[in-house]
C-alpha positions in Angstrom: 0.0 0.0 0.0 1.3 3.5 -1.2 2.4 5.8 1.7 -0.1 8.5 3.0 2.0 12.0 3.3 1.0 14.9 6.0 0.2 17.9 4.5 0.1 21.4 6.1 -1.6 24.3 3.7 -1.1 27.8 4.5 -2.9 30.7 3.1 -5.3 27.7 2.4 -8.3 29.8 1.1 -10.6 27.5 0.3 -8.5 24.5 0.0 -7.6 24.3 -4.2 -3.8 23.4 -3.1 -5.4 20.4 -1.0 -8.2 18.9 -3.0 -5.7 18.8 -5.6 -2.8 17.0 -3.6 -5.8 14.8 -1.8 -6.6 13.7 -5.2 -4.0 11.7 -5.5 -4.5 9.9 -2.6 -1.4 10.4 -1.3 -1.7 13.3 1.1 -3.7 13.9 4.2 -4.5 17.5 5.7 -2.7 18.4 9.3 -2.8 21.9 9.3 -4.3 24.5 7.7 -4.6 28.5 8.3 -6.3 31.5 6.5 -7.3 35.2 7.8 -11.1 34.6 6.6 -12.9 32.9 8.7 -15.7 31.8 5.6 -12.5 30.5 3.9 -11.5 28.5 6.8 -15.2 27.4 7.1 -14.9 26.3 3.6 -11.7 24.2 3.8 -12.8 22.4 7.4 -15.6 21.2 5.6 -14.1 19.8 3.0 -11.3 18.5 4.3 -12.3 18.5 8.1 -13.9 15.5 9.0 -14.5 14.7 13.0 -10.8 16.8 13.6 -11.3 20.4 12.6 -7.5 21.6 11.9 -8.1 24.6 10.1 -7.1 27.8 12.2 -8.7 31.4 11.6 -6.0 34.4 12.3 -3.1 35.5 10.7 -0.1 33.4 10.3 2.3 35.3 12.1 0.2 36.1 15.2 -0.7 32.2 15.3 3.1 31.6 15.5 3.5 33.9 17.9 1.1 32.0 20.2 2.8 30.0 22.6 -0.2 27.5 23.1 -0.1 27.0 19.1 2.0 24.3 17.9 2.9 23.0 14.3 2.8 19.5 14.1 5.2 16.8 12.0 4.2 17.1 8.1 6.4 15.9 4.7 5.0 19.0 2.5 4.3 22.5 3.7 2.3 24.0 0.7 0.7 27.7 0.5 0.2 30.8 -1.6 1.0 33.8 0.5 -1.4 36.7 -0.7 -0.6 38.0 -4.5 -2.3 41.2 -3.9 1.5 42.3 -2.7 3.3 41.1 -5.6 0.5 41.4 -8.7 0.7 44.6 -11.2 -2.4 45.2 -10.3 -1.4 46.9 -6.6 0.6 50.1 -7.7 1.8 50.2 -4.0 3.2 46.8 -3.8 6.7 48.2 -3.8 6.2 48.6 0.5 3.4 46.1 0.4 4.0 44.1 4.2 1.9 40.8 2.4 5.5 40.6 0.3 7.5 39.6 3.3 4.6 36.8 4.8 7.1 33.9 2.9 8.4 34.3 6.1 6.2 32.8 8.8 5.3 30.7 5.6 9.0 29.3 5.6 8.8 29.2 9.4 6.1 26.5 9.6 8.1 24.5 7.3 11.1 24.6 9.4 8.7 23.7 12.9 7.2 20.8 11.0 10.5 19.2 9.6 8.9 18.9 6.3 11.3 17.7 3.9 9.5 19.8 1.0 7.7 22.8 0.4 5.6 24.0 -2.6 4.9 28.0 -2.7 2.2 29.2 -5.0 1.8 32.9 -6.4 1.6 35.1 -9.4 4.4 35.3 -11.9 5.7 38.4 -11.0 7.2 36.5 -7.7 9.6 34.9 -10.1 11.4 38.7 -10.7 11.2 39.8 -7.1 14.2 40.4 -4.4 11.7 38.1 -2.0 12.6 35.2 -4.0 15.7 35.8 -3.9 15.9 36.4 -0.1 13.9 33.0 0.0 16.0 30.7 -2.0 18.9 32.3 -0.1 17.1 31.3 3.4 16.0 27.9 2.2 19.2 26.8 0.5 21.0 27.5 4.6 18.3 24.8 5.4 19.5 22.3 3.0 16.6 23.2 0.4 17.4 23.4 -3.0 14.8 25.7 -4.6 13.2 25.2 -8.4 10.9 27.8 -9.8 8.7 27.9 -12.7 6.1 29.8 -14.4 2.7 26.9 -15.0 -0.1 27.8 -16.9 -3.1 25.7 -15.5 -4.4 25.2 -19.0 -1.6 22.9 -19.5 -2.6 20.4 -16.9 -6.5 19.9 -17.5 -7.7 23.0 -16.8 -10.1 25.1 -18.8 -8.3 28.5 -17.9 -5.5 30.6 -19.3 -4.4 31.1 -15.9 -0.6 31.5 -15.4 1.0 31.4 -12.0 5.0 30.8 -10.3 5.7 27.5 -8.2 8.0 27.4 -6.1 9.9 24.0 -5.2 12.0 23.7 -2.2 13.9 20.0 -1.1 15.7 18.8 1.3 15.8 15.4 -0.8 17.6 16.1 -4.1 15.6 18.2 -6.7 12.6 18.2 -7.6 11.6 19.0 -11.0 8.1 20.4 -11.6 5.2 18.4 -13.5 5.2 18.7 -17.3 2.3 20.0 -18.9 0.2 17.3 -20.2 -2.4 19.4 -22.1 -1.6 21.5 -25.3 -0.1 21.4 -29.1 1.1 18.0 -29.6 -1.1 16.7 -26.3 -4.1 16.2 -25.4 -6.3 19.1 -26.2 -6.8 21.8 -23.9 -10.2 21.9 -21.8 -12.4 24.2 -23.3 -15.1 26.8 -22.0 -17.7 24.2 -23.3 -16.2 21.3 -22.0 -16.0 22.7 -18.5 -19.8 24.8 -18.6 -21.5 23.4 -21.6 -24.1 21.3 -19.8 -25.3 24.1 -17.5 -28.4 24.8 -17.7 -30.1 28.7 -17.4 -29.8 29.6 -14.0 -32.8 30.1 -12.0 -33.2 33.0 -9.2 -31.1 35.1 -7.7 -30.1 33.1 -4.5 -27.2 30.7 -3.1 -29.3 27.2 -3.5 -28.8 24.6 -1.2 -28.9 21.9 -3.3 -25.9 18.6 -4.0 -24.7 19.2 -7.8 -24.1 21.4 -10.0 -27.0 23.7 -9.8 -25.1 24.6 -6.3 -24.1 28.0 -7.0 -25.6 28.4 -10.2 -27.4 31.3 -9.8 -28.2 34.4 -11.9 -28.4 38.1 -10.5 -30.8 41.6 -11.4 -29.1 43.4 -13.8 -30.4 46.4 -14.4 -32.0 47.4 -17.7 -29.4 49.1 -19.4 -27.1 46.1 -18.3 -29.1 44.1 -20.5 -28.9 46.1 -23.8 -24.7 46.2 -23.1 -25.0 42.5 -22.0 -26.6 42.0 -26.1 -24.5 44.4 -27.9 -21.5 42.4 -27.1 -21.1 39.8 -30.5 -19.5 36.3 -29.5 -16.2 36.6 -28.4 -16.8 40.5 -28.5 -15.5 43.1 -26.1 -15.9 47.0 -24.8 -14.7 48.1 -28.3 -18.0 46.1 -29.9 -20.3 48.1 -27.4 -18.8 51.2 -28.2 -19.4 50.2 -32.0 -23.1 49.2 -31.9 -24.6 51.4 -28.8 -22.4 54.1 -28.3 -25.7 55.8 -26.6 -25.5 53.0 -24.0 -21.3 52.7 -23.4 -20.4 54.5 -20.5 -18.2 57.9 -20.5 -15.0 56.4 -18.9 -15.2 53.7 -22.0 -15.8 56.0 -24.8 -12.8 58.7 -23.6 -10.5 55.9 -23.8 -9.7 54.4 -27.3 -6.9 52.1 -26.1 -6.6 49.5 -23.6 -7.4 45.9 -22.7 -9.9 44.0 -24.9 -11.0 41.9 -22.0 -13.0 44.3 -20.8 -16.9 43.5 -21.0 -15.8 40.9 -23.0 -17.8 37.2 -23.8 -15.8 34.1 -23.1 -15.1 31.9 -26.1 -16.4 28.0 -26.3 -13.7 26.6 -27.9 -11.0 28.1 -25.8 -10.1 27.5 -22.2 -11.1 30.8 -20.0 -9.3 34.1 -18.9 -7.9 33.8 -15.5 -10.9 33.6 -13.0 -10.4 36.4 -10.2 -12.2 37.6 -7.3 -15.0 39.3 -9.3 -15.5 37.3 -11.9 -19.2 38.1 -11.6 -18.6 41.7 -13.0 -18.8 41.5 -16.5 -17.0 45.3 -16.4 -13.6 43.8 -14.5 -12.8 41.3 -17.6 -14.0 38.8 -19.9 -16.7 37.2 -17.7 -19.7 37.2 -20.0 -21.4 34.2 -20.9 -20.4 32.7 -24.6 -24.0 33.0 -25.3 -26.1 34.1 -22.6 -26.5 37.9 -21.9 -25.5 37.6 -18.6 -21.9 37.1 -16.7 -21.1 33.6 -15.5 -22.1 32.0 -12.4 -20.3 31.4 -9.1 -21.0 27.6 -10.3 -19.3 28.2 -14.1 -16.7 30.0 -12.4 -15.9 27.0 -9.8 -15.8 24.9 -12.8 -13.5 26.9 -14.7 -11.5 26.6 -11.8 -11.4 22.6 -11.7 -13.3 22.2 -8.9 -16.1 19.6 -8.8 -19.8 20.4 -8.2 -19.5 18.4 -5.0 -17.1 20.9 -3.4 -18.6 22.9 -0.9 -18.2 26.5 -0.6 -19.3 29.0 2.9 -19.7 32.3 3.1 -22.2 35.3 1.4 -22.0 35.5 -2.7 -19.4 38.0 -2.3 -16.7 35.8 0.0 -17.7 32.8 -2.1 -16.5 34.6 -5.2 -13.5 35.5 -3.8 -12.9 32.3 -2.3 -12.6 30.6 -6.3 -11.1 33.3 -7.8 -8.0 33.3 -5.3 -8.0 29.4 -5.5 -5.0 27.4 -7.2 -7.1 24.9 -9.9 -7.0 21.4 -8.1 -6.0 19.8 -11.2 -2.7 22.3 -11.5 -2.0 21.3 -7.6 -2.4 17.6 -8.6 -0.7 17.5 -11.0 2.2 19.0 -8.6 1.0 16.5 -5.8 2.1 13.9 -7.8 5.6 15.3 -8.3 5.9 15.7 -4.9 4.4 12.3 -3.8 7.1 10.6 -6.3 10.2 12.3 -4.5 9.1 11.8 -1.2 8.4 7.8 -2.3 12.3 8.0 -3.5 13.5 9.8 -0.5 12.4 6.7 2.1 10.8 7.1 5.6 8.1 10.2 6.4 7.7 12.2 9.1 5.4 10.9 10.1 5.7 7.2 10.2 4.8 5.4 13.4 2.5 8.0 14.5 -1.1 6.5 14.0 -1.9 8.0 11.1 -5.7 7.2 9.7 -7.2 6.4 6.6 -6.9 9.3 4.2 -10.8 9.3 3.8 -11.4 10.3 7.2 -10.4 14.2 6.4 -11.9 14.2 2.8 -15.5 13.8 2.8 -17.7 16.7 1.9 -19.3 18.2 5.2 -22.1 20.8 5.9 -20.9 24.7 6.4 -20.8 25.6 9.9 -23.7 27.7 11.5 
């Protein structure tokens, strides 16, 4: 029987970076910590079970705690918060969230894990932190490989690109190779992922197993409506301005030039656009439906994600949202999972071993949301 590794996942969200390294079967949760509470709600009931693990509070005040303790794992894995790092924050320069690698890299040196994946937007792969973490590891007897992915090379149906960070203390690791693409198996498409939706109905969070979970529309208001259908397939702001120029807002028409994701419709035949926190505002990117004159649901947007209809998400609409778009796609962090599960086979003894461990099916099953 194939060894079951401990897992600790920090800046868990709602648990993307575990459900794709449970997938495997080869890793079970020990420890996990975010600063929202609905995310932490989220991820204990999913990966929860009877032993709740997940802690609510900010890393570095939990490690400050002397009544906290990090237990024995093999792989620390996390994304520290890309808002400091993405070109999206013009402050990031003296953004603090840059520097929170380093409680990160402090759990992995309390839990004598032997590796450590790190998870964040490409732009980490330029920055001085990197630098000052492969310089920290490497005194630890890490070596550090890093990589820009794009999700839609491992089964994923978005263009969504992101920098992983491999640390060992057992000889290199290399990351996965993309198994999706030209000369591969084709990429997973827009209709592949959302094609079988149906319309949704209402304008509430549905309680309900499946895929209609999430799938709910929202009250656009009039004028909404008549941008919504004078965007063409795979149109943008630029076709609004085109056909109703009486109905484009000011802002829009001033400027000429810019991004063409903008108010744009998705394409069928293509994986997505990244999926970010708002996905739900057709005004922030290219979140309309292919077809539909409407943006896409929370449910379309988990899917475009990779996660299944039987993942369970707390929280308002709003937290929700944010809760997919910051996720890493499960199938990307499988995909890595099994990397790591094939270097820590080669590397011998975890540990853990010898220390009771259960059945990996006792933190995995789906669980009801907290009260």
């Amino acid at each position: 029987m194939a060894q079951t590794y401990d897992l600790i996942d920090l800046f868990c969200g709602a648990g993307g970076f575990t459900e794709g390294f449970v997938r495997t079967g080869r890793f079970r949760s020990v420890l996990a910590n975010d600063a929202d509470a609905d995310a932490v709600a989220t991820y204990s009931s999913n990966f929860g079970g009877a032993e709740r693990h997940a802690h609510v509070g900010r890393l570095e005040e939990l490690l400050a705690d002397p009544d906290f303790e990090v237990p024995p794992a093999d792989v620390v894995i996390g994304g520290p918060p890309c808002q400091g790092f993405s070109l999206l924050n013009k402050g990031r320069r003296g953004d603090a969230r840059r520097d929170l690698w380093r409680p990160y890299f402090d759990v992995v040196q309390r839990s004598g894990a032997r590796l450590f994946v790190m998870e964040n937007v490409q732009q980490l792969l330029s920055s001085y932190e990197l630098v000052d973490l492969v310089e920290e590891a490497a005194e630890h007897g890490f070596e550090v490989r890093s990589r820009k992915l794009c999700a839609a090379d491992f089964g994923v149906p978005q263009e969504r690109y992101r920098a992983i960070v491999l640390g060992s203390r057992v000889g290199a690791v290399d990351h996965p190779e993309p198994t999706h693409g030209e000369g591969r198996v084709p990429w997973v498409t827009v209709r592949d992922a959302i094609g079988d939706l149906p319309e949704p109905v209402g304008t509430a969070i549905r309680e309900v197993p499946g895929p209609l979970n999430l799938h709910f529309g929202r009250n656009p208001t009039a004028k909404s409506r008549e941008r919504y259908r004078a965007v063409p397939p795979g149109g943008n702001r630029f076709d609004l301005q085109r056909n109703r120029p009486d109905i484009t807002p000011d802002c829009w028409i001033r400027k000429t030039k810019g991004g063409t994701d903008l108010f744009g419709r998705l394409w069928w035949s293509r994986p997505s656009v990244t999926i970010r926190t708002e996905f739900f505002k057709p005004e922030k990117g290219r979140y309309l439906h292919p077809e539909a004159h409407r943006p896409i649901t929370h449910r379309e947007a988990a899917r475009l994600q990779g996660f299944p209809d039987a993942f369970r998400f707390c929280g308002s609409k709003s937290r929700i949202a944010r809760q997919i778009g910051n996720a890493v796609p499960p199938p990307l962090a499988e995909a890595i999972g099994s990397r790591v599960a094939e270097a820590l086979d080669a590397s011998g003894v975890s540990v853990g071993e010898g220390r009771g461990r259960r059945a990996s099916s006792d933190i995995s099953g789906r669980g009801a949301c907290p009260a």
